[in-house]
C-alpha positions in Angstrom: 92.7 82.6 124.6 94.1 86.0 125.8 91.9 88.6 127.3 92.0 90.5 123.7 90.5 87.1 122.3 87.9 86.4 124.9 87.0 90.3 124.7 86.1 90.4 120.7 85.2 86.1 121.0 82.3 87.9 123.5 81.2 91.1 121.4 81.0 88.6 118.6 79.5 85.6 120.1 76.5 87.9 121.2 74.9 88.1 118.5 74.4 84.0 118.2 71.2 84.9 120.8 69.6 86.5 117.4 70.3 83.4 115.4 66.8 82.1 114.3 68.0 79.2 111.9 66.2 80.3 109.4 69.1 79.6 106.7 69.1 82.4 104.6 72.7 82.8 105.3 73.2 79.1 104.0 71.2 80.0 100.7 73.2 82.8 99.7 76.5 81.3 100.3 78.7 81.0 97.5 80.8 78.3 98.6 78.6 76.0 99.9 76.8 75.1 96.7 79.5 74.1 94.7 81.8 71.9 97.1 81.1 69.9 100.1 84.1 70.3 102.0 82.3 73.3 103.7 79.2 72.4 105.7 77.5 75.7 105.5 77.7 79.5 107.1 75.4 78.7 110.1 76.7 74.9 110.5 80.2 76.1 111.3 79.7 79.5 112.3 76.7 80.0 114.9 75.5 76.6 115.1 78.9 75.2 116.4 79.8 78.3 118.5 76.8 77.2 120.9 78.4 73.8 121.6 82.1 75.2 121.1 83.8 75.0 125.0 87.5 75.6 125.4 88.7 71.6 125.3 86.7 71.4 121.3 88.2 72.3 118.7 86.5 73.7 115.5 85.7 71.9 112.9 88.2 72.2 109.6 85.4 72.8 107.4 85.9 76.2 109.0 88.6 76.5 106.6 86.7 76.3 103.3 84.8 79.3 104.7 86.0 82.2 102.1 85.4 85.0 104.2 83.6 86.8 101.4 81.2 87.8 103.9 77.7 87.6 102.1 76.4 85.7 105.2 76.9 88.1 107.2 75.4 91.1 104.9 72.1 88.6 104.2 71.3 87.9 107.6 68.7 89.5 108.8 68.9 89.4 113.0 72.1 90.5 112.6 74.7 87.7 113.3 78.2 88.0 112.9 78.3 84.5 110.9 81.7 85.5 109.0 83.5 87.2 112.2 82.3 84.3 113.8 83.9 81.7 111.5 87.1 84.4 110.7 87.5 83.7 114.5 87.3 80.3 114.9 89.7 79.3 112.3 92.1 81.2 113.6 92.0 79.3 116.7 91.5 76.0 114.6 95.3 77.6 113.0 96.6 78.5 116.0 96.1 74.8 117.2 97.5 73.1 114.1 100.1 75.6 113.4 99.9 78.3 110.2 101.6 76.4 106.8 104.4 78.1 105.7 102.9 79.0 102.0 99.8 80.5 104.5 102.8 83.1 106.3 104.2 83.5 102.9 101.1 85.0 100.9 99.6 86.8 104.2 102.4 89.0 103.4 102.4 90.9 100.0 104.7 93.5 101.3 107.4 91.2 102.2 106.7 89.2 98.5 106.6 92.8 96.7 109.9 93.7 97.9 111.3 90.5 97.2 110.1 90.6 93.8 110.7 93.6 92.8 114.6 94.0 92.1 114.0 91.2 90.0 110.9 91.5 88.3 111.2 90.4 85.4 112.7 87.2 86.4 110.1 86.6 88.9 107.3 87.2 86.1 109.2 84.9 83.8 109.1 82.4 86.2 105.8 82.8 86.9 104.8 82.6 83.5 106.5 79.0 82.8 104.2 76.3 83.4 107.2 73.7 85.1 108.3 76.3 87.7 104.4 76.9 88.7 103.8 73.0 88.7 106.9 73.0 91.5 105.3 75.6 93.2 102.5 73.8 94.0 104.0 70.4 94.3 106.2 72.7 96.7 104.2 75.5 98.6 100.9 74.7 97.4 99.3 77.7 95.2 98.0 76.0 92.2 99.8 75.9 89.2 96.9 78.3 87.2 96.0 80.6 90.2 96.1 83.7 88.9 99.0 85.8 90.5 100.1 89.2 89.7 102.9 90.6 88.1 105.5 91.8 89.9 106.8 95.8 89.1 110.2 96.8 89.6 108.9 100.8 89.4 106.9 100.8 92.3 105.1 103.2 93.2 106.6 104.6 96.2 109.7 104.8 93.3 107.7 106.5 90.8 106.4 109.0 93.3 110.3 109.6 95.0 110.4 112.7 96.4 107.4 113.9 94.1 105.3 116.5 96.4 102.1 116.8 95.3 101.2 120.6 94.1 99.8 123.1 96.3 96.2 123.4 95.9 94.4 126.2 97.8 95.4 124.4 101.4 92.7 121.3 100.4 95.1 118.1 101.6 93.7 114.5 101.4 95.5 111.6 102.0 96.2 108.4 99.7 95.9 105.1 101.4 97.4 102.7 98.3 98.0 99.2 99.6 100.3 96.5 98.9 98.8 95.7 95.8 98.9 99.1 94.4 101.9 100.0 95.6 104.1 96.7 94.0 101.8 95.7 91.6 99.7 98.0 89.6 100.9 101.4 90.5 99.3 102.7 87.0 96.2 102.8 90.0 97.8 104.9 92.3 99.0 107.4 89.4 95.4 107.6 88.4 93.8 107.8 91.8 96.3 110.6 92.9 96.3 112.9 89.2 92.3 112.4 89.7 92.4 113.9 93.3 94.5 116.4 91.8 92.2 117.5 89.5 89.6 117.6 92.1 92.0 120.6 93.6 93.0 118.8 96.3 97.0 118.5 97.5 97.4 114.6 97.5 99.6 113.3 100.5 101.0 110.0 99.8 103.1 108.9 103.2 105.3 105.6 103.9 103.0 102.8 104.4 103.1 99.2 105.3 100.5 96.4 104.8 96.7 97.0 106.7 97.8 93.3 108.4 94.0 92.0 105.8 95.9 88.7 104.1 97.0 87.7 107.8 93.5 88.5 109.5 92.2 86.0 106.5 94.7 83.3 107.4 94.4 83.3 110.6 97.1 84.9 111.8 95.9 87.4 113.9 98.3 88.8 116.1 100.6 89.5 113.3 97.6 90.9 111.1 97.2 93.0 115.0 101.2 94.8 114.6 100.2 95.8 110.9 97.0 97.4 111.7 98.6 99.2 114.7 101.6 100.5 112.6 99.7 101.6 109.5 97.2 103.3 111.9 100.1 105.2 113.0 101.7 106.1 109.3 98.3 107.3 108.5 98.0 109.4 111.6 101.1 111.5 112.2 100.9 114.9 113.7 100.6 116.3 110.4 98.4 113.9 108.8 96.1 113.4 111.5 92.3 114.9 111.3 92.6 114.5 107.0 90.3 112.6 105.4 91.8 109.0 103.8 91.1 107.6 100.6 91.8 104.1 99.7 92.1 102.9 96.2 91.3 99.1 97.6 88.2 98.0 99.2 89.3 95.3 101.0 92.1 97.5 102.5 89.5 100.2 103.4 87.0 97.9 105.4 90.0 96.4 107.4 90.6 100.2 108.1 87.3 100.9 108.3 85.6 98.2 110.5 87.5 94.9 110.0 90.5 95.3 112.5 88.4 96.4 115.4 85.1 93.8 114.7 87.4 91.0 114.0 91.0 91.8 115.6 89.7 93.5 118.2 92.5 96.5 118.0 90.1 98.9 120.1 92.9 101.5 119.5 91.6 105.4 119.8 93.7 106.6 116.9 92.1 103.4 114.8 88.8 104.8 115.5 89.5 108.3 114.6 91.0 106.8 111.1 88.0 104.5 110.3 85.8 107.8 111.0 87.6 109.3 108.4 88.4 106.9 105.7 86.3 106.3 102.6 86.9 104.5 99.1 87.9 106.9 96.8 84.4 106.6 94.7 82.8 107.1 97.6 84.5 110.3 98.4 84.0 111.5 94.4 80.1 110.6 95.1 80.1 112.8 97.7 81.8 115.8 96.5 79.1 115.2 93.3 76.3 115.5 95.9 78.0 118.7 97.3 78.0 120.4 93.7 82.2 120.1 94.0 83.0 117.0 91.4 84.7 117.9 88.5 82.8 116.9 85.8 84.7 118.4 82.4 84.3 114.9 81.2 85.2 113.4 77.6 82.8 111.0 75.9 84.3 107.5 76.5 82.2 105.2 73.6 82.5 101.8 75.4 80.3 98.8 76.8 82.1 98.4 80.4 80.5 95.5 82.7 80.9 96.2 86.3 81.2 93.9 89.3 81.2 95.1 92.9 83.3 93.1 95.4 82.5 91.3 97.9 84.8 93.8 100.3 83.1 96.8 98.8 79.7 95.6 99.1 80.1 95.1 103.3 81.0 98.3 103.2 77.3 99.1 102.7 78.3 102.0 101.3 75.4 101.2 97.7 78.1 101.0 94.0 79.7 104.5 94.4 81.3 103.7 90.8 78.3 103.5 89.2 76.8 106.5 90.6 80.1 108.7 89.5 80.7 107.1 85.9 76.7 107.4 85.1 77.8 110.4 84.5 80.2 110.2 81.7 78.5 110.7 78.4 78.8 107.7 75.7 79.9 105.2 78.6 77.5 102.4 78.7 77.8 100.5 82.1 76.8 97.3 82.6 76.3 95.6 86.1 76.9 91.9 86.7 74.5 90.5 89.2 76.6 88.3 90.7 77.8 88.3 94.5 81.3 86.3 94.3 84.2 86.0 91.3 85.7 83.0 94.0 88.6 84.2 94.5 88.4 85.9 98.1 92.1 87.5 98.9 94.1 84.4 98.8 91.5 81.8 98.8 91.5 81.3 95.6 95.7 80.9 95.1 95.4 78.0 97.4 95.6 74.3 95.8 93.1 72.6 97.3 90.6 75.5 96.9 91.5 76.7 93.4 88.8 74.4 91.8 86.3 75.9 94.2 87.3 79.5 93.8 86.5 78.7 90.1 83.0 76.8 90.5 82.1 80.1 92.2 83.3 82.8 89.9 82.0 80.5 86.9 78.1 82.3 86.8 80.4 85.5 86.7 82.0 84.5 83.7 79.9 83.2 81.4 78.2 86.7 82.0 81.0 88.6 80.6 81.2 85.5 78.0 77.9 86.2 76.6 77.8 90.2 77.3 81.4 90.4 75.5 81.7 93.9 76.9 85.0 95.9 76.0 85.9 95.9 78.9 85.3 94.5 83.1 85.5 96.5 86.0 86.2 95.7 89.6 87.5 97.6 92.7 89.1 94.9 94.1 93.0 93.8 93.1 92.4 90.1 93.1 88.9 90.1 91.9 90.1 91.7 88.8 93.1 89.3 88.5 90.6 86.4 89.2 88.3 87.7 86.3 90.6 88.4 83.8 91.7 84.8 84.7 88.3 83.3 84.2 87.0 84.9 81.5 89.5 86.5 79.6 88.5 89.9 79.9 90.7 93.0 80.0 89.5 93.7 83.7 90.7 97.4 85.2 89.8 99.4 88.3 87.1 101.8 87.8 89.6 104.6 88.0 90.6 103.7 84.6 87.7 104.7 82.7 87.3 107.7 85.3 90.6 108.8 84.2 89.9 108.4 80.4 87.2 110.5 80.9 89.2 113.3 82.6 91.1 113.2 79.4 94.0 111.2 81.6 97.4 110.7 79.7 99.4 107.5 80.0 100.7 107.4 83.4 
């Protein structure tokens, strides 16, 4: 390994001294139960890091870790059981090489621009049950993953040369993501004409992928070269010292902790970001606390369930969303107690994991089943795609019933 690898492999691998096998991190697994292709958090994680040396190789179970992270968050000495198994199958991919449909999905900005200028074919195609069965005869994402639909009107074209307006000198800036940006940007519209109303100029500069769908297929050194270059697109002269929202949870942690715990990028101007970064219901809970939220809400009269990510949860930051829509009159919120909806990133796409992305999320949805809500929410992009999938739920990002209670327009 390079002295970068042996550097974080170290700061990781210290905290195996803590490891008490006491299995708690086995129990709360959510893959583990339902499939037994993967031995077990501790089994491959902190168990086989003791007897790991430089001439073994680890285990391929290793792969059927999700990285959802729960094992980590239950554990109570404090091991790194997830960085510990993010890390070693990265070497177990570094060894066998990275497949190509691996390269291909680590890299929704490079699939978002191919898609676009011909979205509608692209969704078409996506839609037809023979192309998908190719596809995964082909690359290998399963022929009922759910995927997203491609958007020609991105919103980096939506926004053009749109400044946002001058608000008494308050600037914040809007980290969107791939996801937002080339899939849903109805999320970034909302996010930035909520901030607005907050009174706060929005600044919405160029920005690339946070390198999150590499880190989680192993590909670390190119997931390293995202992380460095959106670090700097978030942290220009002018942009630098502004607090960073992030419509995307998974997009904030890698901001946030992610790229330095597991990459190991120890950059000074990553640090800085990740001090000032938040998830954008996390910065609205705050301003609430401070007496500064906006709260000239509308009634909105419906029965919304509410599941918090995996991502968002290891941010350890509580359910900001709750805490900000309890306070819209009429709403009714419902939280799921469930820790996993499967899916995990691009876990879930994957053909031989598809079944087991769906044994997981399955307690999930047969408690929107029997709740029938009106609607689901979820932070995350591909949890909501992966619930609307399973249970057949309109599933939206908690900015959309935020928005309807700001009176929002269609956007």
């Amino acid at each position: 390994m390079t002295d970068l690898m042996e550097r974080v492999a170290g700061s990781v691998r210290g905290s195996l001294d803590q490891c008490v096998k006491c299995t708690i991190c086995e129990s709360a697994c959510p893959v583990m139960p339902v499939t037994d292709l993967f031995l077990g958090p501790k089994t491959v994680g902190p168990q086989a890091e003791r007897f790991r040396t430089g001439e073994h190789s680890p285990d391929h179970s290793v792969d059927y870790c999700s990285g959802c992270g729960i094992c980590t968050r239950v554990c109570p000495q404090g091991v790194r059981i997830a960085e510990i198994n993010s890390r070693a199958r990265a070497e177990l991919k570094r060894e066998q090489g990275v497949p190509l449909r691996d390269r291909l999905i680590a890299r929704p900005d490079v699939m978002g621009r191919l898609a676009r200028p011909v979205a509608p074919l692209f969704n078409a195609a996506m839609a037809s049950p023979p192309v998908r069965g190719l596809t995964q005869r082909v690359l290998g994402i399963h022929r009922l993953a759910p995927l997203p639909r491609a958007n020609g009107r991105t919103l980096d074209y939506r926004l053009g040369r749109r400044r946002s307006r001058p608000l008494g000198g308050r600037r914040i800036v809007y980290f969107h993501g791939c996801s937002t940006n080339y899939y849903e940007p109805r999320v970034g519209l909302m996010a930035i004409a909520i901030l607005e109303h907050q009174g706060f100029q929005v600044e919405v500069p160029a920005q690339g992928c946070c390198g999150l769908p590499m880190q989680s297929n192993g590909i670390f050194d190119g997931a390293r070269r995202y992380v460095r270059r959106l670090t700097e697109q978030l942290s220009t002269p002018d942009l630098d010292g502004l607090q960073v929202v992030a419509t995307s949870t998974s997009c904030g942690l890698m901001l946030k902790r992610e790229a330095r715990e597991i990459l190991g990028v120890e950059d000074d101007s990553l640090r800085r970001l990740a001090a000032r970064t938040y998830d954008i219901f996390e910065f609205l809970r705050d301003l609430d606390q401070r007496g500064e939220l906006r709260t000239d809400f509308h009634p909105v009269p419906l029965t919304v369930a509410y599941h918090a990510p995996c991502q968002q949860q290891n941010q350890q930051i509580g359910k900001p969303a709750l805490d900000v829509l309890s306070l819209v009159p009429e709403l009714r919120l419902v939280e799921l107690d469930r820790d996993c909806c499967g899916i995990a990133g691009t876990y879930g796409t994957k053909a031989e994991k598809y079944e087991i992305a769906m044994r997981v999320g399955a307690p999930l949805f047969g408690d929107i089943l029997e709740l029938a809500p009106d609607l689901v929410m979820c932070d995350s992009e591909t949890c909501r795609w992966q619930i609307r999938h399973g249970s057949g739920y309109p599933t939206v990002h908690p900015l959309e019933i935020l928005y309807r209670a700001y009176g929002g327009r269609p956007v």
